[in-house]
N, C-alpha and C positions, 0 to 999 in steps of 0.2 A: 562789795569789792573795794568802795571809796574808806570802807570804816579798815578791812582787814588788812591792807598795803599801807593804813593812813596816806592819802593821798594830800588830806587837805594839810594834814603837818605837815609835812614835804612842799608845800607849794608847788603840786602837779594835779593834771590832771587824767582821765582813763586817756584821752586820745593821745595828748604827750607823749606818758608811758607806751602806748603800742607802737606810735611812731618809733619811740627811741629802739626800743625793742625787733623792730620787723630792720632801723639801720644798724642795728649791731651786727643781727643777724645776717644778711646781706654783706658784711664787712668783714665775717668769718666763716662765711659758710666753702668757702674753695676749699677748706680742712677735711671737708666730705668727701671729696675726689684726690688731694691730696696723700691722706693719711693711707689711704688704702697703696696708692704705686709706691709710697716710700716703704711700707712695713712690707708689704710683699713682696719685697726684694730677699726676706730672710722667710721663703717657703710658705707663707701664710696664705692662704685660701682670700684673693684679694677681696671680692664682694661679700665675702662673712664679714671683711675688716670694715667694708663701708656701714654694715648694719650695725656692726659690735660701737662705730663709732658714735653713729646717733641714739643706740639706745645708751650707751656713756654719756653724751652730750646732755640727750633729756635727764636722766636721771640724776646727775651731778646739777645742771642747771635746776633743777626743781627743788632740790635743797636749800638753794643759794636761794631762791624765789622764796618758799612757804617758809622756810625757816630762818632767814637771814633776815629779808625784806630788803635786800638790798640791788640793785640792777646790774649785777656782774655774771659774767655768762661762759660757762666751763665746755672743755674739749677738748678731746687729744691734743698735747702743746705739739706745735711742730719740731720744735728744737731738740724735745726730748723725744719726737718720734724718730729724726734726724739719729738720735745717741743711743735710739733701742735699735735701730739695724744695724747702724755701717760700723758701730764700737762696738757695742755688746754681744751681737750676734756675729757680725762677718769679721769684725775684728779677734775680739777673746775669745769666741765660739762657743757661746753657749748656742744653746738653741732656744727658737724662740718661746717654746714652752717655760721650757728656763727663764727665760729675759719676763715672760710673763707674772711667773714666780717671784721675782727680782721687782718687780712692779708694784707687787702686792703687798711682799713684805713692806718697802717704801712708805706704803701706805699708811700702813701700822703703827711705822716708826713717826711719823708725821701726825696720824691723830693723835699720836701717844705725846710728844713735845705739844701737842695744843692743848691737850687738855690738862696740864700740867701748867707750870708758870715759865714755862723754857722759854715758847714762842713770845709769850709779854715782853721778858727780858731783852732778847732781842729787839724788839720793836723800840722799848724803853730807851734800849743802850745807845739809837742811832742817833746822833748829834742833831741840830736842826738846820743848819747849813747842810747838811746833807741828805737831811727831808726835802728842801727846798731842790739841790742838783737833782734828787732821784726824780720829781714831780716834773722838773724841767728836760729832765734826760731822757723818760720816756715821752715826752711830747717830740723830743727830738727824735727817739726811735721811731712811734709811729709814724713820724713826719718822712722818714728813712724810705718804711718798707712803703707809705705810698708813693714817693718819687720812685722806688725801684720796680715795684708793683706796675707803674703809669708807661713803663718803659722808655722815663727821661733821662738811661745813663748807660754807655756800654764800657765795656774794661777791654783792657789792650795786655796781653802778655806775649812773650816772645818766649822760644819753646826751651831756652836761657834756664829760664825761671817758673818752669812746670816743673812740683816735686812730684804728684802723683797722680797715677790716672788710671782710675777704678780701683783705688785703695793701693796701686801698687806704684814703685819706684819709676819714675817716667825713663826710658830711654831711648833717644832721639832715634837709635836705628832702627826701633820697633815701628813700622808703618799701619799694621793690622792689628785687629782688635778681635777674635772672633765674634763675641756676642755683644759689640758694637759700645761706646764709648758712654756710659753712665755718669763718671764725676771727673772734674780735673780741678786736683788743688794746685795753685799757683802759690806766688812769697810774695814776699813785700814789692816787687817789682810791676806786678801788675796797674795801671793807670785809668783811673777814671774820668770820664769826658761825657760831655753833654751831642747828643745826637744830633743829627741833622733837622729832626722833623719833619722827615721825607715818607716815616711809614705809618702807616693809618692807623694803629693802636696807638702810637702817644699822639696824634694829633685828635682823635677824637676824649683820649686823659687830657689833654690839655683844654679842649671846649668843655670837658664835664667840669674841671679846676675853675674855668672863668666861668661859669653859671654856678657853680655852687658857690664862689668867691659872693659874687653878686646878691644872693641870695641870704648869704649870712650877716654880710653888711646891709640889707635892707629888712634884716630882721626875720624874716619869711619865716613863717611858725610850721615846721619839717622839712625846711630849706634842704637839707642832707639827702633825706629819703626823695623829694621831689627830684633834687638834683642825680642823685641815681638811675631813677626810672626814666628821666629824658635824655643823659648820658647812653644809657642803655639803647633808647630806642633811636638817638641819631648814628649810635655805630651801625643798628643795621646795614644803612645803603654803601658803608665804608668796607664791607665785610668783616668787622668785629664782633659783631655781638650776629652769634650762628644759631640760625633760628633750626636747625635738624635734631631728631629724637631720637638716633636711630642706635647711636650708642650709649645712653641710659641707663643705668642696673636695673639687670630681671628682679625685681623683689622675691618673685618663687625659690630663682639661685638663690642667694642672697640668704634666705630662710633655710636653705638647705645646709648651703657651706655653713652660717655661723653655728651651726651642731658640733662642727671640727674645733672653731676656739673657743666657744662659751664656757669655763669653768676647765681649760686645758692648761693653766697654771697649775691647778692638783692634782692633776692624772699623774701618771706614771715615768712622761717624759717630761714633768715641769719640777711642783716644786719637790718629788721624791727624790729624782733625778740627781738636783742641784746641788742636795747633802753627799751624795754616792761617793764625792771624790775628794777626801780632806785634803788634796792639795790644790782642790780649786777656793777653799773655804774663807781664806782669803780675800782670792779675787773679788769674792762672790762680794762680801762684806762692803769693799772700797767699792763696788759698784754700786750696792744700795746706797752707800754714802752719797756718790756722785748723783744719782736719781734725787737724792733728799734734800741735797744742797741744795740742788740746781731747781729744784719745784717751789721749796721756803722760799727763798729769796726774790723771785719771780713774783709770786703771788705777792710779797710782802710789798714789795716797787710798786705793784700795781697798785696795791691799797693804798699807799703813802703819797704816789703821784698823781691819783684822780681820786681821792675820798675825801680827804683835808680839802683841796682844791674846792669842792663842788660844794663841802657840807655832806656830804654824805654820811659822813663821821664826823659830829657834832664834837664842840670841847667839853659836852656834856657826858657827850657816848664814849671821848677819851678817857675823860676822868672817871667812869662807871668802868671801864677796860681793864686802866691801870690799879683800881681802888678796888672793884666787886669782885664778888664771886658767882661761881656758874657762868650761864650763856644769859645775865642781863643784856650785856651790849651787843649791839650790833657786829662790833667787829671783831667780839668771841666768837658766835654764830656762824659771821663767815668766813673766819680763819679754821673753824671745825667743820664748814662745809666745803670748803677747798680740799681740805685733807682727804675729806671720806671719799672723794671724788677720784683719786689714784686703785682705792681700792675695788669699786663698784666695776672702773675702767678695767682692772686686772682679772675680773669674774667674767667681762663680758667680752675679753679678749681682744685689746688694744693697751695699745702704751697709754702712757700718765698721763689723766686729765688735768689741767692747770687753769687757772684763771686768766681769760685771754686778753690779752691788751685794749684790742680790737674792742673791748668793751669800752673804751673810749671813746669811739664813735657815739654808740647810743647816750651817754654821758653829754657829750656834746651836743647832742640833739636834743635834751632835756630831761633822760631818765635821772631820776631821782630813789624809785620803789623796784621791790621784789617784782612788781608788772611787768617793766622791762624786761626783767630776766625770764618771767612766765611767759612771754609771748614769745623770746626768743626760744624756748623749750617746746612751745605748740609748733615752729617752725619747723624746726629740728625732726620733730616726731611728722609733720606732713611730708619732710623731703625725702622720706622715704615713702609715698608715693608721686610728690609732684618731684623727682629730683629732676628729670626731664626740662622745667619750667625753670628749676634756679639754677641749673646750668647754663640757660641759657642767658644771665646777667654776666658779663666780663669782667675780671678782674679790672680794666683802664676803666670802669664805672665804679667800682667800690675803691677803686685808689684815691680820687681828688679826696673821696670824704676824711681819709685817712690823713692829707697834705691837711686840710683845713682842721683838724682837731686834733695833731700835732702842736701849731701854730698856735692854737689858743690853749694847750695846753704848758707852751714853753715862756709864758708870761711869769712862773714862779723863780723865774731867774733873775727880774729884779729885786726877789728879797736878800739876793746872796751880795755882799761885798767885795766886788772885783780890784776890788783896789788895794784888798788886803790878803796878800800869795798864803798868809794861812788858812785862810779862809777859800780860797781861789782856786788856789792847787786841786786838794781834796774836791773838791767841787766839779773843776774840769775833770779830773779822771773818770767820777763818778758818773758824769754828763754825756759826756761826750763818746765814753768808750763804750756808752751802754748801744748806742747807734752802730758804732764803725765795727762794736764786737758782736752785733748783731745778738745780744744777751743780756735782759736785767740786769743776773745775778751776777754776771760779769762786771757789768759798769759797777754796781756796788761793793763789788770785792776790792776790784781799783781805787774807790773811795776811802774804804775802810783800811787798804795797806798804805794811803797817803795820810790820811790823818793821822794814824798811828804815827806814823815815822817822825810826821812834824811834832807832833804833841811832846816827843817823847826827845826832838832835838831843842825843844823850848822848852824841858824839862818843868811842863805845866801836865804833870801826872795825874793830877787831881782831877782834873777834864775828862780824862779818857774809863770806860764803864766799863768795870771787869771782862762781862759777856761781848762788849764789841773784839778785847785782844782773845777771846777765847774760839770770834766767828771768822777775827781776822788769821788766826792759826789754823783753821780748818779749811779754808780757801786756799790758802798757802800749800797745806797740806795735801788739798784734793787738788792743784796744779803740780804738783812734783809727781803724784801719782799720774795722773793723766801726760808725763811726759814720758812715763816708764811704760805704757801698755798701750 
């Protein structure tokens, strides 16, 4: 195991890596109960989805593991499970065999850009000031979804400034809801505040934040993972962390239902379906787009904002990247094991698998090797019998880990020059929007149309890489579409 992960190259070791591996795991495993109530909303057999999700999990993560050797750990993206129901299905109306189909394809189109020199180009073309904002900006994302996760913030809207509720036009005279109140988008009016501290889930996030805080500063070798499990067990007496089994997924169901979506992408209601109506051919097309966009660029953040950071990706394993050919490098490997990971997701019926952020944690905790990502795969594959047992760990446990490996992740933002608005601008966009827009690929889109602009108002053209105005035209292009549908 020490020769096949190279361990000793890495400067780790096996217990490290499982550590890091069981905190990754831990810091994304709510995706297992998650993914099922979101995709179920467009008809889906919901405990086929929780199966289809971990058998996508493991099998996407076991790529990333034996083939890559690197400690990033794949699963249905929430965002893009968020864009396979409430757009693509309840919005355009596909159905989700269709959307399934739509997933697949994606897939396709992604290992096909990776195994080609498309996705190099990219990667090449991104400036380094804004290697530097994306590495700092997902530290600040992470840092995001665990203050929000800890529940240290509630929003205020006044009923002014609700556009929709449950996808549809809000209108104040409507008091009822038959089938009870699912989503409410609010505008810019909505206000964020720090809570009282009165209720027992952020006050027990907040004792897990000062023990894990404690723990990192005194060096504590699986300070994350310890701080977890004693997080976890002083919610008990608060009623946080609910020790009852009683709502659990049957595995038997579970084996049954996923017979309805395994390989329902090419049955008759998916991807046959999809072609039937050349006036959907279109749509269909800008939706793959969207699904592509939105998956490359995610992954790409990720790799940019915790691989450089950690070593992970050597200037050695760069320059083999940008110089060699095939899968020498490392982060060929797992730019084609991310890819293949949308399509496996699409056979086993679930939306896009992505590389999760949330691998930042185990990063932070010391993963280094493909171990990390194995163990977090052995995880995946137990919780579907122990899921009873990782239910029972609370989100306000796995959020401090998220606040602290944030925070040492947003230390790459003293390579950037704040003092020089060419450099600064671009940078904030990239940074900061990637949090507030709750989106990688978002923060970097913002990057790439602020750079551009200045580049090209300080007529320093020579600076700017074909393929960034080619990635920054297709961002453009997939936000006017997404304003149309």
């Amino acid at each position: 195991m020490t020769r096949f992960f190279k361990l000793k190259e890495n400067n780790t070791s096996v217990s490290t890596e499982i550590t890091a591996g069981l905190t990754t795991f831990f810091a994304m495993s709510y995706i297992l109960f998650v993914a099922p109530n979101i995709l179920g909303k467009t008809g889906m057999p919901t405990q086929g989805i929780f199966l289809a999700t971990i058998i996508a999990s493991v099998v996407s993560t076991l790529i990333m593991a034996l083939f890559a050797n690197v400690p990033y750990v794949q699963a249905p993206g929430l965002g893009l499970a968020t864009f396979f129901t409430y757009t693509v299905v309840l919005q355009l109306g596909f159905s989700w065999q269709e959307a399934l189909a739509l997933v697949f394809l994606c897939g396709v189109i992604n290992v096909t850009i990776t195994l080609t020199k498309i996705r190099k180009m990219i990667i090449k073309s991104i400036p380094e000031v804004l290697q530097h904002a994306i590495s700092g900006g997902i530290g600040m994302f992470v840092a995001y979804i665990g203050i929000k996760n800890a529940g240290f913030l509630k929003f205020t809207t006044d009923s002014s400034d609700i556009l929709t509720v449950n996808d549809h036009p809000f209108n104040q005279a409507t008091t009822h809801f038959s089938h009870g109140i699912q989503s409410i988008v609010s505008g810019s009016g909505i206000t964020p505040a720090l809570i009282n501290f009165n209720q027992s889930g952020a006050l027990v996030a907040l004792i897990g934040l000062l023990i894990m805080a404690f723990l990192m500063i005194k060096n504590v070798r699986g300070g994350i993972l310890i701080g977890i499990i004693l997080t976890t067990l002083i919610g008990i007496p608060f009623g946080v962390t609910h020790l009852s089994l009683a709502n659990a997924p049957s595995l038997a169901e579970s084996f049954k239902e996923l017979g309805g979506t395994i390989g329902a992408a090419f049955g008759p209601h998916g991807m046959v379906a999809l072609f039937d109506h050349p006036s959907r051919l279109l749509l269909a097309i800008m939706t793959i787009f969207a699904f592509s966009l939105t998956d490359i660029f995610d992954t790409i953040g990720t790799f940019i904002g915790t691989g450089k950071k950690s070593g992970i990706f050597s200037q050695a394993d760069e320059e083999e990247f940008f110089n060699g050919k095939g899968f020498k490098s490392k982060m060929d490997r797992s730019l084609f094991s991310d890819a293949a990971g949308s399509i496996v997701a699409a056979i086993c019926g679930t939306s896009n698998v992505t590389t999760f952020v949330e691998s930042a944690s185990g990063i932070g905790a010391g993963g280094r090797t493909g171990l990390t990502s194995l163990t977090a795969a052995v995880m995946f594959a137990l919780s579907s019998l122990l899921a009873p047992v990782i239910a029972i760990i609370p989100t306000q446990a796995t959020a401090p880990a998220l606040i602290i490996v944030g925070i040492m992740m947003m230390s790459s933002f003293k390579d950037i020059n704040w003092s020089n608005l060419e450099d600064a601008i671009p940078a904030f966009f990239a940074s900061v929007f990637m949090a507030i827009c709750y989106s990688i690929s978002y923060g970097i889109a913002a990057g790439f149309i602020f750079y551009l602009l200045i580049k090209i108002c300080k007529k320093k053209f020579n600076e700017i890489h074909p393929m960034l105005v080619i990635c920054t035209i297709l961002f453009i292009l997939n936000f006017v579409v997404l304003a149309f549908i």
